[in-house]
C-alpha positions in Angstrom: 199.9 -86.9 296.4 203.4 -87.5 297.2 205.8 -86.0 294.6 203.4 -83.4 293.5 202.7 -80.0 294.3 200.2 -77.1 293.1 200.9 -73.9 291.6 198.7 -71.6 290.3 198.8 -72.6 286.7 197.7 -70.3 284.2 194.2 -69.7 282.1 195.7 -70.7 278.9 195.9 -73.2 277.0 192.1 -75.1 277.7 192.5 -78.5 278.7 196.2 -80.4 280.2 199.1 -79.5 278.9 201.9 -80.9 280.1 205.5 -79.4 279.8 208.8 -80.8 281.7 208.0 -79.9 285.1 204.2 -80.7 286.0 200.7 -79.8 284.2 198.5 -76.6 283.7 194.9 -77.8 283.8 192.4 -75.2 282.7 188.8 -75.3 282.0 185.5 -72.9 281.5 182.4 -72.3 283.6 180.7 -68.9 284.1 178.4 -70.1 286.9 180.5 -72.7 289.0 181.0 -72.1 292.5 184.0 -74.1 292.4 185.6 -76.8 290.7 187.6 -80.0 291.9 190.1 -82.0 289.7 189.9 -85.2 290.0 193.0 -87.7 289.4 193.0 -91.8 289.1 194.9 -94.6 289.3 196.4 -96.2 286.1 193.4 -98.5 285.7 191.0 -95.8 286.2 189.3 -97.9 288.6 190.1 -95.7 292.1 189.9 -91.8 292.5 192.9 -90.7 294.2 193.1 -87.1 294.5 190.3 -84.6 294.4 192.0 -81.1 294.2 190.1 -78.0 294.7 191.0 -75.6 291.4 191.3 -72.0 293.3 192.7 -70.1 290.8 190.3 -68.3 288.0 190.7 -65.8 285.7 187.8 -64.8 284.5 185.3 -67.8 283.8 188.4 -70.0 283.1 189.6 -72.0 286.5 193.3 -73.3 286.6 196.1 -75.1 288.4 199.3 -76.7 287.7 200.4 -79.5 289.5 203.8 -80.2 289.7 205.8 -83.4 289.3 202.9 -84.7 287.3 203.2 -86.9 283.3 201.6 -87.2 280.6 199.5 -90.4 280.9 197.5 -89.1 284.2 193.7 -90.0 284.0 191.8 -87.4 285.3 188.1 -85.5 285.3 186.6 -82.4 286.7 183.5 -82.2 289.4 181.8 -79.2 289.0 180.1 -77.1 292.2 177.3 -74.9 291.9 173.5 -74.8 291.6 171.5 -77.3 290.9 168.6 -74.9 289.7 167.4 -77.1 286.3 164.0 -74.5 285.8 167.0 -71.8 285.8 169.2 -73.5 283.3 171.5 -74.9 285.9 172.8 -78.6 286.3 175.3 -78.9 288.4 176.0 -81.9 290.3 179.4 -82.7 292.0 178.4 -86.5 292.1 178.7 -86.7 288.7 182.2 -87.1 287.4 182.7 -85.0 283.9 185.1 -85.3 281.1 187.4 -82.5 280.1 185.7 -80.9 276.6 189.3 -80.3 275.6 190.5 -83.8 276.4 193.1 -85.5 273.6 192.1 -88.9 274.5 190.2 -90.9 276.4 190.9 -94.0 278.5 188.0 -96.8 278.9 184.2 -96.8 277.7 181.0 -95.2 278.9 179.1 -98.0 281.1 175.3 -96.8 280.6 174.3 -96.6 284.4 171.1 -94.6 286.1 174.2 -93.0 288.1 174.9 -90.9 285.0 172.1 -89.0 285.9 172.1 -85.8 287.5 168.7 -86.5 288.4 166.9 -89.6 289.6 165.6 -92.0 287.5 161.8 -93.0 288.4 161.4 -89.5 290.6 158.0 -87.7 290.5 159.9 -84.9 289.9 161.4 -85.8 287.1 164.6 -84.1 286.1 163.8 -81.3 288.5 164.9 -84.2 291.3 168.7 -84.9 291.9 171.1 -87.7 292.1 173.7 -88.3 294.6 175.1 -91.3 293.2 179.0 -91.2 292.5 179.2 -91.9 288.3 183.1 -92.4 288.3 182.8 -96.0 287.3 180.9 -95.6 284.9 182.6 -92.3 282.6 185.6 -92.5 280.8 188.7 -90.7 282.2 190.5 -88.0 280.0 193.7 -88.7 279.7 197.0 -86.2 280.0 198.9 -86.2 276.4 201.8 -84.9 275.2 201.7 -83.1 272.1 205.1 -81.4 272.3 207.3 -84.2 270.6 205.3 -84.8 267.3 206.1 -84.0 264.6 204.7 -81.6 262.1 202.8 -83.2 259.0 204.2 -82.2 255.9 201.6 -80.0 253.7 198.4 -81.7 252.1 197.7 -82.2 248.6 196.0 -79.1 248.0 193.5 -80.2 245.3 191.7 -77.1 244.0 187.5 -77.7 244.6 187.5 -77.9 240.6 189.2 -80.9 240.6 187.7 -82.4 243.9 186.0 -85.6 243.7 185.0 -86.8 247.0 184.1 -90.0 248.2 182.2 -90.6 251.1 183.1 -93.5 253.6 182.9 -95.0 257.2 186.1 -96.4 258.4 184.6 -99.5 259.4 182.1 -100.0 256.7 185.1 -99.2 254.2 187.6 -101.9 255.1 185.8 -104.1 257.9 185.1 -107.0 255.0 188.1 -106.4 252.6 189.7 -109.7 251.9 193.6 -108.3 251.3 193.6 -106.0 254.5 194.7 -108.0 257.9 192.0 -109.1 260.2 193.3 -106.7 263.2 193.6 -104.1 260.8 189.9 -104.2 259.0 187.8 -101.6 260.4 190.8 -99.2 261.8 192.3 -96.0 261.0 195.4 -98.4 259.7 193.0 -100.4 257.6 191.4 -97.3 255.8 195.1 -96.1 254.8 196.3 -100.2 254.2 197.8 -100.0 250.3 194.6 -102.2 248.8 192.3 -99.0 249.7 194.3 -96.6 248.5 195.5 -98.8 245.2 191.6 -98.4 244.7 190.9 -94.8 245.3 193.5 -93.8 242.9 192.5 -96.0 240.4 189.0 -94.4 240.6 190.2 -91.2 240.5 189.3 -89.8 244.4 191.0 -87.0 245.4 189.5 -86.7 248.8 188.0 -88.8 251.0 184.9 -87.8 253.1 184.8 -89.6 256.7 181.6 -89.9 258.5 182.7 -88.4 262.3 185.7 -89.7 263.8 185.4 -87.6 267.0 185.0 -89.2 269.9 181.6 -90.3 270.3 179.4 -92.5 272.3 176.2 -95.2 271.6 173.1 -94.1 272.9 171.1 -95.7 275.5 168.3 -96.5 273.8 170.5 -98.2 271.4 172.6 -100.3 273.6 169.9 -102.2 275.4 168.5 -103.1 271.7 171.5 -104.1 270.7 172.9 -101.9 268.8 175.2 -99.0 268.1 175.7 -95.5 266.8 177.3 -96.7 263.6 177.4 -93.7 262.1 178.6 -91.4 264.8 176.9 -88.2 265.0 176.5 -88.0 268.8 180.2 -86.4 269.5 181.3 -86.0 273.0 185.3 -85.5 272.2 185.7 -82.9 269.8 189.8 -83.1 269.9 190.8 -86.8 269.9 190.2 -89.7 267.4 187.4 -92.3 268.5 189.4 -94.8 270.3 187.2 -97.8 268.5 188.7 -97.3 264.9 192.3 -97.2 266.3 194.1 -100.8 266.2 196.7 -99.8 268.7 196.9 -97.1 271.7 197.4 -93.5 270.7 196.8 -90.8 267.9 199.5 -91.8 265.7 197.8 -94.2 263.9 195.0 -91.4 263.1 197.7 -89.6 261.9 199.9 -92.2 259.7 196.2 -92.9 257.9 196.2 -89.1 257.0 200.1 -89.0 256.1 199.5 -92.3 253.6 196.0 -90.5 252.3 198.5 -87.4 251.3 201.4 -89.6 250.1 198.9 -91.0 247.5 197.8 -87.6 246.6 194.0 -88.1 248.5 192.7 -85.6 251.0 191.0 -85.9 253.8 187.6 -84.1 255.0 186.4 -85.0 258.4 182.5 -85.1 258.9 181.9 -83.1 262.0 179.1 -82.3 264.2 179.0 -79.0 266.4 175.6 -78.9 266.5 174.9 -80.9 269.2 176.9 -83.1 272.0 175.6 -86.5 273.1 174.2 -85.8 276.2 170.7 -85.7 274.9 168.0 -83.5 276.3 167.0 -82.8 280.4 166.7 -86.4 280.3 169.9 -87.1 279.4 173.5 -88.1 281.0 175.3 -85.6 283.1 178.8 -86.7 281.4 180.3 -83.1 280.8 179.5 -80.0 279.1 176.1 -80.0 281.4 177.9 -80.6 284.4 180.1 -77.8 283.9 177.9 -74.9 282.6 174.8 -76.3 281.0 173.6 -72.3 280.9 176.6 -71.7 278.5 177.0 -74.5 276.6 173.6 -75.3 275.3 170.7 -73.3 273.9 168.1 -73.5 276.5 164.2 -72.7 276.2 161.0 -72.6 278.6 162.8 -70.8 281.1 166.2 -72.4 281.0 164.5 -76.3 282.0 164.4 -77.4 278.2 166.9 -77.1 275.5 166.1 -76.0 272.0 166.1 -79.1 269.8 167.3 -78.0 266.2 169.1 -81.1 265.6 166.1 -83.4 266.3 168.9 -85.4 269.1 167.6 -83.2 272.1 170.3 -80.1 272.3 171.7 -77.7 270.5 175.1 -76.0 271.2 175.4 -72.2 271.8 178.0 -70.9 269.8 176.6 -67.9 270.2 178.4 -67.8 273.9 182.5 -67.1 272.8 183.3 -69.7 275.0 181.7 -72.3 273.0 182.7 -70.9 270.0 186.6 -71.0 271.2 186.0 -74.5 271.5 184.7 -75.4 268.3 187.6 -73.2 266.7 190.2 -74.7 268.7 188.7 -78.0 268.0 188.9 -78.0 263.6 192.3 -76.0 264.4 193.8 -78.7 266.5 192.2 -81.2 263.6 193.8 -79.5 261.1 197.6 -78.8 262.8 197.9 -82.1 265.0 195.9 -84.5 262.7 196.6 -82.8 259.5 193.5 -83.0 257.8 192.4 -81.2 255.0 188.7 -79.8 255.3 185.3 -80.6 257.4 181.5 -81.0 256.3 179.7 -79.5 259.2 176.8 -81.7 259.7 173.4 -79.6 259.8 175.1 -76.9 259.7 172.1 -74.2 260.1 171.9 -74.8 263.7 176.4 -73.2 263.5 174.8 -70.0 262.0 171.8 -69.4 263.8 171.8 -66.3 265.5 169.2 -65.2 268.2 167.1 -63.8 265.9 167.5 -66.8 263.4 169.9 -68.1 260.4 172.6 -65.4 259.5 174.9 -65.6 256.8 177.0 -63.4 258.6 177.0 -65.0 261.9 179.7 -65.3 264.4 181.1 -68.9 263.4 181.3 -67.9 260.0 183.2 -64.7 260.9 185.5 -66.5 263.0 185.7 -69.3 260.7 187.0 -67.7 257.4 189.2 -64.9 259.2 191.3 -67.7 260.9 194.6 -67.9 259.2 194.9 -71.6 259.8 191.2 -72.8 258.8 190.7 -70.1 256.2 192.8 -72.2 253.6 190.9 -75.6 254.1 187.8 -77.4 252.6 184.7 -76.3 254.3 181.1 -77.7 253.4 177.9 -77.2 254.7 174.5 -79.8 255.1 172.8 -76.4 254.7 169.9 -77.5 256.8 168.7 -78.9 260.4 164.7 -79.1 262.0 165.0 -76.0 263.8 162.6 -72.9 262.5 164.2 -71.5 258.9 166.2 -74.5 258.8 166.8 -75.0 254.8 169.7 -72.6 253.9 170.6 -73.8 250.8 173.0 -71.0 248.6 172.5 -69.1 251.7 176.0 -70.0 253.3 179.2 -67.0 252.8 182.3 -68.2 250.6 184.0 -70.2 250.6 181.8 -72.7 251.8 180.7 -75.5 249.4 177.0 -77.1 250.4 175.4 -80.5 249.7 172.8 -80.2 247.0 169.5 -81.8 248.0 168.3 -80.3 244.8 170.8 -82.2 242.7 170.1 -85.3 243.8 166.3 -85.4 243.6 166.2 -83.8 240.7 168.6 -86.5 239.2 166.9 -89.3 240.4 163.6 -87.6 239.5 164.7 -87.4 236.0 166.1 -90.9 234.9 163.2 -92.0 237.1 161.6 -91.0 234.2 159.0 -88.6 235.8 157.7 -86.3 233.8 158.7 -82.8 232.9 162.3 -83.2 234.8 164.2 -81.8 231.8 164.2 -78.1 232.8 165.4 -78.9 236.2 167.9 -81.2 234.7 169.9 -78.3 233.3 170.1 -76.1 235.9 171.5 -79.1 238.0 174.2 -79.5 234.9 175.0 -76.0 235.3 175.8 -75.8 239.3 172.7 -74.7 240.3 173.4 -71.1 239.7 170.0 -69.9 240.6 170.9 -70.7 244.5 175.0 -70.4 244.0 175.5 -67.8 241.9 176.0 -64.9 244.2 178.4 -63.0 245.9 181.4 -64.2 243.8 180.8 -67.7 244.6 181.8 -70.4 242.5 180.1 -73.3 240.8 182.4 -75.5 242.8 180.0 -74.1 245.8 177.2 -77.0 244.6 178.6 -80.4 246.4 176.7 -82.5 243.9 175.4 -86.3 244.9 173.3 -88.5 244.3 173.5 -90.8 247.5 174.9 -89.9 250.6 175.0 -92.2 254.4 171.7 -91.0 254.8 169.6 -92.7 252.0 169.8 -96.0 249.7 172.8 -96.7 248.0 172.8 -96.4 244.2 172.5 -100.3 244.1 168.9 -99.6 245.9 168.4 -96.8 244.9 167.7 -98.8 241.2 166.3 -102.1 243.4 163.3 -100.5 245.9 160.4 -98.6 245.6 160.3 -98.7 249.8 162.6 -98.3 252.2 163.3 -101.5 254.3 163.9 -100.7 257.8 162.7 -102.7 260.1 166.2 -103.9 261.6 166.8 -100.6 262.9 163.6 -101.5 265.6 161.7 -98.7 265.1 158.7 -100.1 263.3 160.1 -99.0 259.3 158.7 -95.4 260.9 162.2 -93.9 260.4 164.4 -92.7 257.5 162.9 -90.5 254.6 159.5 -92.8 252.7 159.5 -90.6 249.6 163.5 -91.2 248.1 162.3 -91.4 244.3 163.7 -94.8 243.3 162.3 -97.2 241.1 162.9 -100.9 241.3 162.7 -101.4 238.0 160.2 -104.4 237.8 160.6 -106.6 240.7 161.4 -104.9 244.4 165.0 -105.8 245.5 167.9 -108.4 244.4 166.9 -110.2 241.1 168.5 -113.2 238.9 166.0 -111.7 236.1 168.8 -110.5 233.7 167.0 -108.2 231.7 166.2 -106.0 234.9 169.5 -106.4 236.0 170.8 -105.0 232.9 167.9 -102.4 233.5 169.6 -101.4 236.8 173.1 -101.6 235.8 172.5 -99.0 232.9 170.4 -96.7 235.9 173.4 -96.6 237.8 175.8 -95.2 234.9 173.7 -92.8 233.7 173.3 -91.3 236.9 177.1 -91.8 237.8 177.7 -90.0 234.5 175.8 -87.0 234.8 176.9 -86.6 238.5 180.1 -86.7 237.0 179.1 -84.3 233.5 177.7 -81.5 235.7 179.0 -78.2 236.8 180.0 -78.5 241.0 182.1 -80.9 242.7 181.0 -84.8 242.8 180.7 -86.6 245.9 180.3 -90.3 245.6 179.3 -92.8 247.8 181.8 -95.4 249.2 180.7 -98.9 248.2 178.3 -97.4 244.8 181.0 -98.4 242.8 181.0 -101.6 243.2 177.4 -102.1 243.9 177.0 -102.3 247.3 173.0 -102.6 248.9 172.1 -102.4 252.1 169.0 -104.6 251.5 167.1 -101.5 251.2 167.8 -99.4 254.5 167.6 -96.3 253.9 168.6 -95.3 257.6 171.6 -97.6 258.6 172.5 -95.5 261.5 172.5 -98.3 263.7 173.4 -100.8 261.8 177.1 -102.0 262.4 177.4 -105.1 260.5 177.3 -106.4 257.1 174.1 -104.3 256.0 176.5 -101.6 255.7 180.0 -103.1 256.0 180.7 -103.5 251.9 181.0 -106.7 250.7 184.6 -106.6 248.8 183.6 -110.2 247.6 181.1 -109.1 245.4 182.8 -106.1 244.1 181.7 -104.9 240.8 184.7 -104.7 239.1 183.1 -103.3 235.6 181.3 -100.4 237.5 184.5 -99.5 239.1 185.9 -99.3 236.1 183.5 -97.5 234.5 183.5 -95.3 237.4 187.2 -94.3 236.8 187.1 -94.0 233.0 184.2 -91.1 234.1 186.6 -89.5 236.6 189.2 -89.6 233.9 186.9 -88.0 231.5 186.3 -85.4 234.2 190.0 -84.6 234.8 191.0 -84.5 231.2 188.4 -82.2 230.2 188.3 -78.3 232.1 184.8 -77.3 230.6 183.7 -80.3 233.4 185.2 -78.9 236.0 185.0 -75.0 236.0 185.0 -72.5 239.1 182.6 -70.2 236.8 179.4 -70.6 236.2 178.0 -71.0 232.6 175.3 -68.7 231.5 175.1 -69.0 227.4 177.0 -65.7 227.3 179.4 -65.3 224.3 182.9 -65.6 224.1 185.3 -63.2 222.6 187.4 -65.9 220.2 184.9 -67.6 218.3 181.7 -65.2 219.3 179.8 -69.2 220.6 177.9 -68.8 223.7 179.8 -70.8 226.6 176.5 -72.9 226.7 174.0 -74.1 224.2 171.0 -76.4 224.7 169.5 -78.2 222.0 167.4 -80.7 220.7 168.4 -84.1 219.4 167.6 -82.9 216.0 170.0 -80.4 217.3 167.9 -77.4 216.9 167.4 -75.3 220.8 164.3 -76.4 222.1 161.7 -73.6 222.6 160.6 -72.2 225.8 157.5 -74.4 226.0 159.6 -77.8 225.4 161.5 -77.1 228.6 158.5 -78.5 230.5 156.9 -80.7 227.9 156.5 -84.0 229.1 157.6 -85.3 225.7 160.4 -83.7 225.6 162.7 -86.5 227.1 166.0 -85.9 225.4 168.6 -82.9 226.7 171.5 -82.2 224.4 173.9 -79.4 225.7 177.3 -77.7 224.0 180.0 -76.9 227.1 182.8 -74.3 226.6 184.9 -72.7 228.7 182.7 -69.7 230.6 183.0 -66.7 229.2 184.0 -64.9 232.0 187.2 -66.9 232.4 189.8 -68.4 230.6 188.5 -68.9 227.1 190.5 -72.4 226.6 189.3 -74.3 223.3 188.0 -76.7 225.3 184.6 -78.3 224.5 182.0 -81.3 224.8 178.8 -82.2 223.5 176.9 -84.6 226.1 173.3 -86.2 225.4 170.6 -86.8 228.3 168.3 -89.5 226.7 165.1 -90.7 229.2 163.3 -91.4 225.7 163.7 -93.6 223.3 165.9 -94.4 220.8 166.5 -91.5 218.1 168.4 -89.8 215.3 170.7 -87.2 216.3 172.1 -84.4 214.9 175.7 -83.5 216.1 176.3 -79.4 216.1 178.3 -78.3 213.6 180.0 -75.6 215.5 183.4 -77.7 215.4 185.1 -79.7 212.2 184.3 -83.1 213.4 183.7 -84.9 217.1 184.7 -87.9 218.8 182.5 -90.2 220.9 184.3 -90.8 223.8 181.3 -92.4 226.4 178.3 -94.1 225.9 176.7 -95.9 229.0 175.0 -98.7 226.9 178.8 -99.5 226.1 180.7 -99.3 229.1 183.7 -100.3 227.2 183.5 -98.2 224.5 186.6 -96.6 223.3 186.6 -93.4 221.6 185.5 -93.2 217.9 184.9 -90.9 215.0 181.2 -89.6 215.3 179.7 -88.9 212.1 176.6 -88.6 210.1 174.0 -90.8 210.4 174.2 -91.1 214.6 171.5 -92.1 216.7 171.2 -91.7 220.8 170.5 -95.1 222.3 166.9 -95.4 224.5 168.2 -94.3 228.7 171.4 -93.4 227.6 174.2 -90.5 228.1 176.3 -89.7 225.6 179.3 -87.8 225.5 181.4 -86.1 222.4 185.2 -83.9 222.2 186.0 -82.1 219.4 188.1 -84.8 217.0 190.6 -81.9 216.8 191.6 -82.0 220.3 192.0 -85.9 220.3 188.7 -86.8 221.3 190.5 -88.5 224.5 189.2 -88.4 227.8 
């Protein structure tokens, strides 16, 4: 090694950190014997120095080797037992990545050699491998943090006046006809001025983006040609997936986030600490099982198996403090070096499950919201996973919001037209307080949606009775059969106008009580505008122009009626309140903060709530009275029925109709006597002596 020389290093930081005279390298294993770094040419091609890491503190092994850069490709080999019915995988043929590694130089070459076993052995994983797997693995890569500069400070959008919007980087820009081809499906795409011109004009103040974490396609995909499109199989939890980047580095990944902020949008990264992607015992040995598969993962039948929670073949421990360091240096490093703004943990039971099961109080959840840095960002749960208990729903601590399955079936359930919806109708409206409302948490705790990445779009969700799956090549067998859609007389794309018109008036009543109801909206990327997906309600795999949106054939009046909702939103604070609304009466004009009623404006009686007749929801919003009592206040109209005479409340001088989804384009108008609610429609009325404006 000739101008280097070793030194002791020390146990801190994790990972390389470089400084101006060499480079600490640190990493964890509680049951290593010992453990070799392992350094590479520029190419990556030819190992060139295997250097035994004698110092260890602890379960933390270190050196510092002098003289060395950033830019060094390195990896670790990990000695100890190979003992698989004991929980132990170690395999010094098998060259791992560093869990802390920044970036990442090449791509995984799926090879038999990756295994720490051998492929086609009797024995099964309990065999072992001695096949070198350098060529094959990515090499970590030393960066050099030090020089860049600090992000200026986020938006800072209260959860009140969230919306989010769900994308993919790729599917988001990859067919947009303004952005530059080498550009379109980048981190400099997603931030190029067309995108953003568009999210402010529809009003997002945050978008939500499916995992950008380093990640890998799995096996079984590759040989059928395809890839893990949407990402959840992380294997580099502190460096930006090199494919979305359009040049080398992580200042691209940051420039997106800068531009996001300058345009006053946030940015929530999907994450997923539930699992890695090295699969179950028959998986790759690529890194966390090569270095202490008896810390890092929750093991069963002995130690052989892992527990399977995320239904992708491991779960991670972060019950072991080790792991959970990690994962918390991990969203801290996301949040300081990347400046983002929040993460949506995916399934995140399996972070709060405990030995003895789900705990609201569990150690993640402790660390996670005493942590000066992360304690101030967005945090939202997918309150559930496969494993035993998993549905947690309202069962996650402040301030964490959660997706609301609830919401969304019960919406679609309802302008489905299924019967007796309309009680579960309003407690959607009003946050779902029955699973929220505890514990001082707000009603910006229910993430509301309708669609989501896993699913139909809204454009199918109005287009197929049956998912449509087959390209995924698993035999349709995949992705959820029961998604309560309704093609609304013939089963996908149409030229019939009238059922065109049918699905176009679908999607904005559904947009518009996603937007009318108590929580914080999430829309899909691409629903906007109309995007299908030919009915795939699974698109995992599917990297291509089933789910890449088609810019094309952007509908522009959606988008626009999209905006004028978010507009109505923002200009009205009875839409968007932290408190929840529970008819009690406020102090200035004694008026409960919530009244239902009829169409003939009378409150329907307890019987009528689950009357199958009883097809048309009126409700009266004020500001709760438990907060500020702000003479704010609208009168909105849920119609599955037909058309009928309705009775505006006379608990203000006069209203205003400011939205009506059978007229898109409506602009607001005196309401009077004499007004009738259209058949499927939602209507929405201010008090004429605010303005009536949205």
């Amino acid at each position: 090694m000739p101008g280097l020389s070793l030194a002791p290093g020390r146990p801190f930081p994790l990972g390389a950190t470089p400084d101006e005279g060499g480079v600490n390298f640190a990493v964890f294993s509680a049951n290593a014997h010992f453990i070799e770094l392992c350094l590479f040419t520029e190419d990556g091609r030819r190992e060139t120095a295997r250097i035994l890491m004698t110092e260890r503190d602890g379960d933390i092994w270190h050196i510092r080797v002098e003289g060395m850069k950033a830019g060094q490709l390195y990896g670790f080999r990990a000695h100890g037992p190979y003992e698989p019915e004991a929980g132990h995988r170690f395999n010094p043929h098998k060259l791992l990545l560093d869990p802390y590694a920044k970036s990442w130089d090449g791509r995984l070459k799926w090879s038999d050699a990756l295994m720490g076993y051998k492929i086609g052995s009797a024995r099964g994983d309990l065999s072992y491998d001695t096949r070198d797997s350098a060529f094959a693995v990515p090499k970590s890569v030393v960066v050099d943090e030090r020089a860049l500069p600090p992000l200026p400070p986020g938006p800072g959008t209260p959860m009140a006046e969230s919306l989010i919007y769900e994308a993919h980087v790729k599917g988001l820009t990859m067919r947009h006809p303004v952005i530059p081809q080498q550009l379109r499906g980048r981190y400099a795409g997603l931030s190029h001025p067309a995108v953003i011109d568009h999210l402010v004009k529809l009003g997002v103040t945050a978008v939500e983006l499916l995992p950008v974490q380093g990640f890998f396609d799995d096996r079984f995909l590759v040989a059928k040609g395809l890839t893990n499109y949407w990402g959840y199989n992380t294997m580099g939890f502190f460096l930006p997936e090199p494919r979305y980047s359009a040049r080398p580095g992580r200042g691209e990944f940051r420039e997106m986030v800068w531009r996001l902020h300058q345009a006053g949008i946030e940015v929530i990264l999907d994450v997923v600490y539930n699992h890695t992607g090295e699969g179950d015992e028959l998986g790759p040995t690529l890194s966390f099982r090569g270095l202490d598969n008896a810390s890092y993962y929750r093991l069963a039948g002995g130690g052989r198996h892992y527990m399977n929670d995320s239904g992708t073949g491991n779960s991670l421990n972060l019950t072991h403090p080790m792991v959970l360091r990690m994962v918390m240096d991990s969203l801290r490093h996301w949040v300081t070096h990347f400046g983002v703004d929040g993460f949506r943990f995916d399934l995140a039971t399996s972070m709060g499950r405990e030995v003895h099961g789900f705990d609201s109080g569990a150690g993640f959840f402790d660390a996670l919201r005493q942590d000066p840095v992360l304690a101030r960002v967005k945090l939202i749960a997918e309150p559930w996973d496969i494993g035993p208990g998993g549905y947690q729903m309202g069962g996650f601590p402040h301030p964490f919001a959660e997706w609301n399955d609830k919401f969304r079936d019960g919406v679609r359930r309802y302008w489905r037209g299924d019967a007796g919806m309309t009680a579960e109708l309003g407690r959607r409206l009003l946050g779902s307080a029955e699973n929220f409302d505890h514990h001082g948490r707000p009603a910006t705790a229910s993430l509301n949606f309708v669609t989501a990445h896993d699913g139909f779009t809204l454009q199918d969700l109005v287009s197929y009775t049956v998912k449509r799956n087959l390209a995924n090549g698993e035999d349709n067998r995949d992705g959820h059969s029961e998604n309560h859609s309704d093609n609304l007389g013939h089963e996908g794309a149409t030229e019939d106008a009238r059922i065109n018109a049918a699905r176009a008036l679908r999607k904005r009543n559904i947009l518009a009580t996603l937007m009318l109801a108590q929580g914080t909206p999430m829309i899909l990327a691409g629903d906007e505008i109309g995007h299908s997906q030919g009915g795939n309600n699974n698109a995992y795999a599917q990297d291509n122009e089933v789910t890449w949106i088609d810019w094309a054939k952007a509908d522009a009046a959606l988008a626009a009626f999209v905006a004028k909702l978010a507009a109505i939103r923002a200009g009205h604070p009875v839409l968007c309140q932290r408190h929840f609304l529970h008819a009690r009466k406020r102090h200035n004009e004694g008026l409960p903060d919530v009244i239902w009623r009829r169409a003939d404006g009378q409150p329907p009686e307890a019987f009528e709530w689950h009357d199958p007749a009883f097809r048309c929801l009126c409700v009266e919003l004020r500001m709760a009275a438990q907060g500020p009592e702000a003479d704010d206040v609208i009168f909105a109209v849920f119609n599955t029925g037909p058309e009928q005479a309705l009775t505006l409340p006379g608990t203000v001088p006069a209203w205003s109709l400011i939205l009506d989804t059978t007229r898109p384009d409506l602009v607001p108008q005196p309401a009077g006597a004499g007004q009738t609610v259209p058949a499927n429609a939602v209507l929405v009325f201010t008090a004429a002596a605010l303005g009536g404006q949205p």
